[in-house]
N, C-alpha and C positions, 0 to 999 in steps of 0.2 A: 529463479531466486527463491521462489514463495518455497520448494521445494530441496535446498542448500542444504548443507550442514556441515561444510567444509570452509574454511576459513580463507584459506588463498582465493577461492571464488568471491568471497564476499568482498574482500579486499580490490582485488580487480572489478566487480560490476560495482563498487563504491566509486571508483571511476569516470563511471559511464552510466551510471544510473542514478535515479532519484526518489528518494521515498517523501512518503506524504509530507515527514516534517525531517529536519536535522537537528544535531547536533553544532550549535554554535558556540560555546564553552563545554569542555566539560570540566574546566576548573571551578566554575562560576555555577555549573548547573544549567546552564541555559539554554534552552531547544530550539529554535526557532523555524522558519518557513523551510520548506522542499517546494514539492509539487503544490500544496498550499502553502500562498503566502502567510498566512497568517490561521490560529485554532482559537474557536471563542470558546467558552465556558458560559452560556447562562445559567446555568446550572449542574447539578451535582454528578448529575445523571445524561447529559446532555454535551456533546461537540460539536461546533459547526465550524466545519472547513472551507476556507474559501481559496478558489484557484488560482494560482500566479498569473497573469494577462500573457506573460512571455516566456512559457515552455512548449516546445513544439518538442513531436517526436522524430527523430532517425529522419534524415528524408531518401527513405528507402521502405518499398513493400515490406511488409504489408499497410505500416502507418501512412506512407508517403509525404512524411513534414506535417499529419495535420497535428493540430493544437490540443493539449491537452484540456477533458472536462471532466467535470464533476462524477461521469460516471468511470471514469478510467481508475479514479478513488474508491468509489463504493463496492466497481466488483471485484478491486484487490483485498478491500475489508472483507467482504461475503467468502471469496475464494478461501481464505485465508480462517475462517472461522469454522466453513463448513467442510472442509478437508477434504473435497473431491474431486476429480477430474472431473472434463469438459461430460465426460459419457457418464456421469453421475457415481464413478465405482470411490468407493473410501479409499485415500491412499496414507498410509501410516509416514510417509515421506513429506507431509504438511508438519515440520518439528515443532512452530509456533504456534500451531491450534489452541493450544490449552491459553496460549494469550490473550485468544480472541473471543471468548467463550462469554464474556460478561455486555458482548457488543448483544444487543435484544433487535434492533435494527436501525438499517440504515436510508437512509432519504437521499435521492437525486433533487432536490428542490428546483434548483434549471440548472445550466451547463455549466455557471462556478461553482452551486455550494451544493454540498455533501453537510447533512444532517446525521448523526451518529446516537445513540439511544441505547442506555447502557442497562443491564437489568439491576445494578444495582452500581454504586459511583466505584469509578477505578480512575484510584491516582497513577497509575504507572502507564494507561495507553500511550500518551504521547511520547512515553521512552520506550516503548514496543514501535509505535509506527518510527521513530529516530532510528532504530536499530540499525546493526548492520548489516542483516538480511532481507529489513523489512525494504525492499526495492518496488518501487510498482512499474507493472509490465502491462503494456500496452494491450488490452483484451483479445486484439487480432494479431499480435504476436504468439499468444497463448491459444491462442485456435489453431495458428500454424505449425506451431513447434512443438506442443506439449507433448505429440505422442514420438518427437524424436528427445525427448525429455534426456533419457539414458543414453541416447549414443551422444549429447550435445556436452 
């Protein structure tokens, strides 16, 4: 998904997949929890995400049912900023990069929250992580399948 740029995919892994936050109105504007239940703002520069208690993934290889953590968030953010495959090569097929450009870094704090750190305030991440590409994929999913990326 980090990877998409076609629309019918997104739509179908909107299905079946979950990004860090959703959309909960878009009449109203309103975003609310994904994969975290909830986004703080202490400040300008600053998100801290906390993990739903009740998302598990697939219970099927590679995941096998386990529970979603704080780091299943952070290496979608890093993946997603730094535009590289698992073997470190740039791949111009990361279309979101330039979204993620202002994240400076990111915290595992323990296994619910995800600390975000911005180089300078960006009001629109949390309609970037809403989006409908923005999906996050399991890390050993992405170890197993990235290099079948093109035939999947």
């Amino acid at each position: 998904m980090d990877r998409s740029r076609f629309s019918p995919i997104a739509l179908l892994l909107g299905f079946t997949n979950m990004g860090v936050m959703q959309w909960d109105s878009y009449g109203s504007g309103k975003i609310g929890g994904g994969i975290a239940e909830k986004a703080e703002q202490p400040d300008k520069q600053t998100f801290v995400f906390t993990v739903r208690p009740n998302v598990f993934w697939h219970n099927k290889p590679p995941v096998n049912g386990r529970q979603a953590v704080a780091d299943d968030i952070a290496q979608f953010i890093l993946r997603n900023k730094n535009g590289k495959t698992l073997d470190g090569a740039e791949d111009p097929n990361f279309y979101r990069k330039s979204a993620f450009q202002t994240v400076d870094k990111v915290e595992t704090i323990d296994t619910k929250t995800v600390k975000v750190t911005f180089s300078k305030p960006d009001p629109f991440f949390l309609n970037v992580l809403a989006g409908a590409y923005a999906k996050v994929q399991a890390p050993e999913a992405v170890k197993a399948f990235e290099k079948d990326y093109a035939n999947l």
